[in-house]
MIKOLFI-765444 format. One record per residue (C-alpha): residue number from 1; x, y, z. Coordinates in steps of 0.5 Angstrom, whole numbers, plus 2048, in hexadecimal, padded with zeros to 3 digits. Example, Ala and Ser with C-alpha at 12.3 -4.5 7.8 and 13.67 -1.06 7.14 Angstrom:
<recs>
<rec><k>1</k><px>819</px><py>7F7</py><pz>810</pz></rec>
<rec><k>2</k><px>81B</px><py>7FE</py><pz>80E</pz></rec>
</recs>
This chain:
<recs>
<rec><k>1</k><px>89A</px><py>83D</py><pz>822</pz></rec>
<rec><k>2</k><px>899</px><py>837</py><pz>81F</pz></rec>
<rec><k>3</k><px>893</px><py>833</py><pz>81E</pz></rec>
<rec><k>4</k><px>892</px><py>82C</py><pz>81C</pz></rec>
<rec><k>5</k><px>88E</px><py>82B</py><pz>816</pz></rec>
<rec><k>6</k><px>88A</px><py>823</py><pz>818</pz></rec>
<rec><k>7</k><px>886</px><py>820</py><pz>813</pz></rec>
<rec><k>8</k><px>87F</px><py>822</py><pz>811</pz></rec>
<rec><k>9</k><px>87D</px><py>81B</py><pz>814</pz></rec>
<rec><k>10</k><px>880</px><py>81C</py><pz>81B</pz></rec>
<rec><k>11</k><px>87E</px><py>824</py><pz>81C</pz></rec>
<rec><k>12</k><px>876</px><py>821</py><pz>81B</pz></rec>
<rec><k>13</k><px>877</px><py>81C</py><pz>81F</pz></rec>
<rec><k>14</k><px>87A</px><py>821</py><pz>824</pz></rec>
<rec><k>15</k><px>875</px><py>825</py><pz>823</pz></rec>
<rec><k>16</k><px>86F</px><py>820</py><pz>824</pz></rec>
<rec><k>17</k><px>873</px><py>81D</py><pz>82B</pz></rec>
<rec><k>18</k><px>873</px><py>824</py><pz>82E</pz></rec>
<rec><k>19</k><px>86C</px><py>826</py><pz>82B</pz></rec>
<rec><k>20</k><px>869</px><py>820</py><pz>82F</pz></rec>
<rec><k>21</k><px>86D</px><py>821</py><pz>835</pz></rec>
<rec><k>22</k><px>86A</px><py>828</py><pz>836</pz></rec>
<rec><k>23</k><px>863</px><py>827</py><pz>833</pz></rec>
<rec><k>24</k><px>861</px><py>820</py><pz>834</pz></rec>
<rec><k>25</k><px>861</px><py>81B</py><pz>82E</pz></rec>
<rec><k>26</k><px>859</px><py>81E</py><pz>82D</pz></rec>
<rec><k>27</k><px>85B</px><py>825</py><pz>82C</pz></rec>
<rec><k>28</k><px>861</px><py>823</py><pz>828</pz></rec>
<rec><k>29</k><px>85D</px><py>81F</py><pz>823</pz></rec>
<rec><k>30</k><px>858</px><py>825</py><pz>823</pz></rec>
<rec><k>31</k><px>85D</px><py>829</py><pz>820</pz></rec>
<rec><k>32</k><px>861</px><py>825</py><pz>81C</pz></rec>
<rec><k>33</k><px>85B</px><py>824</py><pz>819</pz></rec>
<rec><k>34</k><px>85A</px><py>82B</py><pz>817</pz></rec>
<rec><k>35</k><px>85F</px><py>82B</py><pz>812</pz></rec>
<rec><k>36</k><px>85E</px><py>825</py><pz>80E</pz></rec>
<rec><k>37</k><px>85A</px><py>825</py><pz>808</pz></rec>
<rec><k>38</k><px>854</px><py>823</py><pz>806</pz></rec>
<rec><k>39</k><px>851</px><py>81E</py><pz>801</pz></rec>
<rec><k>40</k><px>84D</px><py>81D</py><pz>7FB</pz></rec>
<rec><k>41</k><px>849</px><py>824</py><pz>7F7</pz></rec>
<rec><k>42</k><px>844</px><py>826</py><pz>7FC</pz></rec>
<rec><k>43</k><px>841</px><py>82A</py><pz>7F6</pz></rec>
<rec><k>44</k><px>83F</px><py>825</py><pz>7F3</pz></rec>
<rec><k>45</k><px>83D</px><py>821</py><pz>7F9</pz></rec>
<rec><k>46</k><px>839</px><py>827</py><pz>7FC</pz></rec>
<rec><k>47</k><px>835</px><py>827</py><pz>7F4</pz></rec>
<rec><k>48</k><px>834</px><py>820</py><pz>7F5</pz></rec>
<rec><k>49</k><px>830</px><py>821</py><pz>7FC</pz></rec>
<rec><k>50</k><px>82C</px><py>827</py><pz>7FC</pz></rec>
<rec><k>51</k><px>82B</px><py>826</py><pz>7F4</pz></rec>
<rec><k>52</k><px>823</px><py>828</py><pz>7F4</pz></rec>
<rec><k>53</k><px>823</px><py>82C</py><pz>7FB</pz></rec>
<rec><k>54</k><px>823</px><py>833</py><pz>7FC</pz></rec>
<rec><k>55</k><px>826</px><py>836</py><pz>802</pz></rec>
<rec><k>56</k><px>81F</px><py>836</py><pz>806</pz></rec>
<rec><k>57</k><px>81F</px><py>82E</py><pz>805</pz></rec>
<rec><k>58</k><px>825</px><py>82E</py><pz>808</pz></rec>
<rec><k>59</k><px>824</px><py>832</py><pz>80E</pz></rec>
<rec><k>60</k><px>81E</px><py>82D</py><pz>80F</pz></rec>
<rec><k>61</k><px>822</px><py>828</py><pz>80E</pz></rec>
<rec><k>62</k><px>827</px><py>82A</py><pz>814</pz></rec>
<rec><k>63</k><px>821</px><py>82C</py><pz>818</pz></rec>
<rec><k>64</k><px>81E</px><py>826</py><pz>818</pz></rec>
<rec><k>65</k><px>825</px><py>822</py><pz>819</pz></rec>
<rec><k>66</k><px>826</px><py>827</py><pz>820</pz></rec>
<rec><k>67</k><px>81F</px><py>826</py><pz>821</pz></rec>
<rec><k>68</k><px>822</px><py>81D</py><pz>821</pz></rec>
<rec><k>69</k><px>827</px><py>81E</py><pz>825</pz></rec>
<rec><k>70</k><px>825</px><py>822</py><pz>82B</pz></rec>
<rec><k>71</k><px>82B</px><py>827</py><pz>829</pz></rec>
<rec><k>72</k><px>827</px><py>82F</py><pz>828</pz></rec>
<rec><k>73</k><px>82C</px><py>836</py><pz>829</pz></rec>
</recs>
């Protein structure tokens, strides 16, 4: 049995065309975007936004966001 091999290219694009034929475009974009790669250094992100917070400010800190919203699990 012989296969074709098709350009990367167009074995994505296939692929994409039968993912949202069968998931919806939603569920497609949801899990394509599994797959791609961040962005930035979330280390020293994370250092620079809880800089001088201990792990009790920060539970405050949601708890009040929750509280905001309405949102509570």
């Amino acid at each position: 049995m012989s296969m074709e091999v098709k350009p990367l290219a167009e074995v994505t694009q296939e692929a994409i065309r039968v993912l949202i034929q069968e998931l919806g475009l939603v569920n497609t974009v949801r899990f394509v975007n599994q797959f791609t790669v961040g962005y930035g250094n979330y280390t020293e992100e994370r250092a620079q936004l809880f800089a001088g917070m201990t792990l009790d400010d920060i539970v405050s800190e949601i708890k009040r966001g929750k509280e905001h919203t309405g949102s509570r699990r």
